[in-house]
C-alpha positions in Angstrom: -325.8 -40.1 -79.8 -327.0 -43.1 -77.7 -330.5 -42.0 -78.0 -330.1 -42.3 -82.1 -328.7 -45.9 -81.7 -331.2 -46.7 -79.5 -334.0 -45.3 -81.4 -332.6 -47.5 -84.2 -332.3 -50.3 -82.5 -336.1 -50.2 -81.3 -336.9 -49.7 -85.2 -335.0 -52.7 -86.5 -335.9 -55.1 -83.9 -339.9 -53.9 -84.6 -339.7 -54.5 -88.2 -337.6 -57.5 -87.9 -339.3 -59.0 -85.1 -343.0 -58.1 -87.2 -341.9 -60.0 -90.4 -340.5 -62.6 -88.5 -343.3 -63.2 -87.1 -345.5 -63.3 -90.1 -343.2 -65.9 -91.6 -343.8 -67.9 -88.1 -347.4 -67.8 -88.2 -347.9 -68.6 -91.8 -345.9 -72.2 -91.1 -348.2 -72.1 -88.1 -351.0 -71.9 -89.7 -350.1 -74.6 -92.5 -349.4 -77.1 -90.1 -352.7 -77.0 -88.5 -354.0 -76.8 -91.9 -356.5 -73.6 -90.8 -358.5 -72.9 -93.9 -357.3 -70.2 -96.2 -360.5 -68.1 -96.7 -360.1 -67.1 -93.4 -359.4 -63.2 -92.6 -355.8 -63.7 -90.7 -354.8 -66.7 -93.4 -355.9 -64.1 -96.4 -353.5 -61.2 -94.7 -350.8 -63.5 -93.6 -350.8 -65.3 -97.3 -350.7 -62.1 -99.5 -348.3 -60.4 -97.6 -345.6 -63.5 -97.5 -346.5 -65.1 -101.4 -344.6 -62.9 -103.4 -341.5 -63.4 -101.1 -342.2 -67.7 -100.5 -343.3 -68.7 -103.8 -339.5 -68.5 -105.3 -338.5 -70.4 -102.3 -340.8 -73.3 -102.8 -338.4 -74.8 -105.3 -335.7 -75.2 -103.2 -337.3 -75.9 -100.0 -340.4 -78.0 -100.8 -342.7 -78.7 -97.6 -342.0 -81.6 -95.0 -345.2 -82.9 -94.3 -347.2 -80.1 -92.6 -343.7 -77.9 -92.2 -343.1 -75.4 -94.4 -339.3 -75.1 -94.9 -339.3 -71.7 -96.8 -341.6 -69.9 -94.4 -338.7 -70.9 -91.7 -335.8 -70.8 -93.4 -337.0 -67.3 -94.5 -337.6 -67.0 -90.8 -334.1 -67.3 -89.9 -332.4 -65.2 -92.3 -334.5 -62.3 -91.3 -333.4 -62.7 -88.1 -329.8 -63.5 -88.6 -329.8 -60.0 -90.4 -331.5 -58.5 -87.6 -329.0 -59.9 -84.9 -325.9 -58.5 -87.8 -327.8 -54.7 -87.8 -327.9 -54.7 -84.0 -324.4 -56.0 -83.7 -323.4 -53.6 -85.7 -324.8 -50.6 -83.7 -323.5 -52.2 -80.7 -320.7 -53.1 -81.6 -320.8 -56.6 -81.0 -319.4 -59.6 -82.8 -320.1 -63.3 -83.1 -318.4 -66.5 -84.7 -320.5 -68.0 -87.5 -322.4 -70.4 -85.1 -323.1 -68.1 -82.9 -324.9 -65.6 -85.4 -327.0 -69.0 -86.8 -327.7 -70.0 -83.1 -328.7 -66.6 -82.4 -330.9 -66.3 -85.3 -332.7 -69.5 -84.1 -333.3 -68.9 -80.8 -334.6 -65.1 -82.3 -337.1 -67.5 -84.1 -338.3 -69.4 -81.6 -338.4 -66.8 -79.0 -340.9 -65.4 -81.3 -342.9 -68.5 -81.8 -343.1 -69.1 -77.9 -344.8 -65.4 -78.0 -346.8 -65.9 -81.0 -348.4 -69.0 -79.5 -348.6 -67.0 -75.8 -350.6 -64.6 -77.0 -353.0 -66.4 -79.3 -354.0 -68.1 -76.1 -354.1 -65.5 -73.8 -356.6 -63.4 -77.0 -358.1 -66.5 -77.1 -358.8 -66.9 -73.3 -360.3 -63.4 -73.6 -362.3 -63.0 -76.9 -363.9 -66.8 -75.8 -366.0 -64.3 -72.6 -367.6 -62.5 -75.7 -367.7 -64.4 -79.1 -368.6 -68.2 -79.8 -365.6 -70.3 -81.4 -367.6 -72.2 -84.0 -369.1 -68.9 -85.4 -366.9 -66.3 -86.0 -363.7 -67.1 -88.6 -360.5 -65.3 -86.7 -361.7 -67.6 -83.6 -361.7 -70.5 -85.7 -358.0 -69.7 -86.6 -356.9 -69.1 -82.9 -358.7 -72.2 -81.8 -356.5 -74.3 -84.8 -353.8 -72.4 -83.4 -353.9 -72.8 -80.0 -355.8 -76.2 -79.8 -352.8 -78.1 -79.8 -350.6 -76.3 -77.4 -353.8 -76.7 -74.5 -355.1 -80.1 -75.7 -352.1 -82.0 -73.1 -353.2 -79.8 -70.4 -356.6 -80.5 -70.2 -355.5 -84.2 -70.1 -354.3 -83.1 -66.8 -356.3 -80.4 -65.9 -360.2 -81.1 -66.4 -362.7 -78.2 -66.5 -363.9 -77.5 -62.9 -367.2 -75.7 -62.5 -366.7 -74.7 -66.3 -363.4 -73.2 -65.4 -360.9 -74.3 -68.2 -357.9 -73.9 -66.4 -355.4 -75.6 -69.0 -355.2 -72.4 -71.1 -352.9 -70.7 -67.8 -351.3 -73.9 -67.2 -350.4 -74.0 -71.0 -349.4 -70.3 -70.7 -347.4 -70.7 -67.5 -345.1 -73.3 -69.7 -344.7 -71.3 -72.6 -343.3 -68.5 -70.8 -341.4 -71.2 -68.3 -340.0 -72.9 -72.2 -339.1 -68.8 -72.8 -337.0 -68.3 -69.6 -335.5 -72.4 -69.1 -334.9 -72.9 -73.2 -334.6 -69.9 -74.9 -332.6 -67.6 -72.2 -330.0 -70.2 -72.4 -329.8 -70.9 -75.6 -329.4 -67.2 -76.2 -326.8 -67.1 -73.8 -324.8 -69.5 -75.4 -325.3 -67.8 -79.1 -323.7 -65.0 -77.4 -320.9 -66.8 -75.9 -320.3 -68.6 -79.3 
């Protein structure tokens, strides 16, 4: 029987931790206002409309933040974290299933923004950033995570070396920020 519940527990957290993520970088991608005709904005925009547009009246955008995209964010993975308490067996206080759904959320926002840059690292070897559209979105995406790096750290010998200094402190921000916090979710 463990190797049902674990099987089901892989499929919730995949499907869960997908949408999630769509929702994340759709308010990513509005806040760096990256231009809608683009490939990745046309995917990530029909697939989360029909579920954001209802939303829009309640939770308007704050600036370049759009509420609905995160609050929808949250509830997805406040669900998630009920389902897999539930086939654990696990139970939480009210605070600590909404701290646990936000540290879900940004758990998955530090990854989102990991791997853009490490695809973008990559795919800049073989394609040119100006030309091609899903570069243009990864370079509005990851421009301002590795723009206060290369403050620090110049290109040497047309090494840009900012992109593993930026990775190194997203994945630092995963284990010092979010382990904790999702420690304390759990304790709550």
């Amino acid at each position: 029987m463990p190797y049902l519940l674990n099987a089901a527990a892989f499929l919730i957290q995949t499907i869960f931790d997908f949408l999630i993520g769509v929702f994340l970088v759709r308010a990513m991608l509005i806040a760096v206002n990256a231009a809608f005709y683009d490939p990745v904005c046309q995917f990530v925009y029909k697939l989360t409309n029909p579920i954001i547009a209802p939303f829009r009246r309640f939770l308007p955008r704050v600036g370049k933040i759009e509420t609905a995209s995160l609050a929808i964010a949250v509830a997805l993975a406040l669900v998630e974290s009920i389902l897999l308490a539930a086939i654990v067996g696990l139970s939480h206080g009210p605070l600590g299933w909404l701290l646990g759904a936000v540290v879900t959320v940004l758990g998955i926002a530090v990854w989102i923004a990991f791997w853009a840059l490490l695809i973008r690292a990559v795919l800049s070897f073989f394609t040119n950033e100006r030309e091609h559209p899903n570069m243009r979105v990864l370079v509005q995406l990851t421009e301002p995570i590795v723009r206060p790096f290369r403050r620090f750290l110049p290109p040497v010998g047309g090494m840009d070396f900012s992109f593993l200094a930026a990775s190194v402190a997203l994945v630092l921000a995963r284990l010092l920020v979010v382990a904790p916090l999702a420690d304390l979710a759990a304790r709550l």
